[in-house]
BATI-566891 format. One record per residue (C-alpha): residue number from 0; y, x, z. Coordinates in nm, 3 decimals, always signed. Layout:
BEGIN
{pt NUM; {Y; X; Z}}
...
END
This chain:
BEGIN
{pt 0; {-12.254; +7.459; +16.898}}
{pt 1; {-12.502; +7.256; +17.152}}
{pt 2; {-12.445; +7.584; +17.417}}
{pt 3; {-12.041; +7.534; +17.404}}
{pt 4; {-12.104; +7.179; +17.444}}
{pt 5; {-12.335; +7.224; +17.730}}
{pt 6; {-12.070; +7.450; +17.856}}
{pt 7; {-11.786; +7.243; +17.823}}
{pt 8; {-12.012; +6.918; +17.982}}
{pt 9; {-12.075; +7.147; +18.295}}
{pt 10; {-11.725; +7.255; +18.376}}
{pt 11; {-11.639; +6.864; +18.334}}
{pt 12; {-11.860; +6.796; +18.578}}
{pt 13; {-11.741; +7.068; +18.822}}
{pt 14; {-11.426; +6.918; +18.747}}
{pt 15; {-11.586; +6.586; +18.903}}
{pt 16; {-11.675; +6.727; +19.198}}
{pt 17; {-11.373; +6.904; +19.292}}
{pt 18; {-11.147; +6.587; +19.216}}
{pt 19; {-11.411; +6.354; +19.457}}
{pt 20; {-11.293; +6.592; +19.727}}
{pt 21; {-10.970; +6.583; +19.634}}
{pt 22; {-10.933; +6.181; +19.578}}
{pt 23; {-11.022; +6.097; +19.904}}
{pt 24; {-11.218; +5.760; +19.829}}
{pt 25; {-11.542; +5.629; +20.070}}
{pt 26; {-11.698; +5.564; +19.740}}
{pt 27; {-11.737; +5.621; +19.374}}
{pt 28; {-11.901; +5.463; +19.080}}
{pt 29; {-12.225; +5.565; +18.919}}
{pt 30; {-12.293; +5.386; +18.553}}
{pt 31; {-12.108; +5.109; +18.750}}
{pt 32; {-12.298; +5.080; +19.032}}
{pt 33; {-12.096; +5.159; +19.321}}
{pt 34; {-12.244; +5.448; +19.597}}
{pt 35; {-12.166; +5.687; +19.846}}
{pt 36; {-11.930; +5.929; +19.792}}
{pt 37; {-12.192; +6.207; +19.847}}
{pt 38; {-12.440; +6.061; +19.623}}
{pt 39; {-12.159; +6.074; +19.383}}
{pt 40; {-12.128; +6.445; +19.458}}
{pt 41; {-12.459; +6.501; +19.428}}
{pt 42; {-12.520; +6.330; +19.094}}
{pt 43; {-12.241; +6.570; +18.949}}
{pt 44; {-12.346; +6.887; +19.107}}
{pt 45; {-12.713; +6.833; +19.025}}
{pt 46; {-12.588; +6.753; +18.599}}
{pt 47; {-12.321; +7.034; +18.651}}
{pt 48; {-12.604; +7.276; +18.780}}
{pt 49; {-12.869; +7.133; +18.519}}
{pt 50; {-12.595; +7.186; +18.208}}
{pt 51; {-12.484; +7.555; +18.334}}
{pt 52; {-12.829; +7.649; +18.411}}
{pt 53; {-12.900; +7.523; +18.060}}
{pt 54; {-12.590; +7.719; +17.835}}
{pt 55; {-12.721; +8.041; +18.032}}
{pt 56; {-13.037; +8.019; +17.931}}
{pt 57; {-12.926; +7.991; +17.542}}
{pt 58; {-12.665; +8.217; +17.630}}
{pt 59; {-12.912; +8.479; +17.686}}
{pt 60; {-13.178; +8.361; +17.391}}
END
């Protein structure tokens, strides 16, 4: 169960990424903290990247 759900969290935060490009906005909100748009971007890919990463590595246990 915690792969699928590192899974699922990963594609969510793909899904993040690919809508900040899409929305268009200067800047986005962290924990409500407000920051560049590409420190936004980066916060997801690095969690998207860390999650994935993670679910392969059980994947493959």
């Amino acid at each position: 169960m915690k792969k699928y759900l590192s899974l699922i969290m990963g594609i969510l935060a793909l899904g993040a990424v690919i809508y900040s490009f899409i929305g268009n906005a200067p800047t986005s909100k962290i924990i409500g903290m407000e920051v560049n748009i590409w420190v936004y971007r980066l916060f997801w890919c690095i969690l998207a990247i860390g999650l994935l990463s993670g679910y392969w590595k059980m994947k493959n246990k």
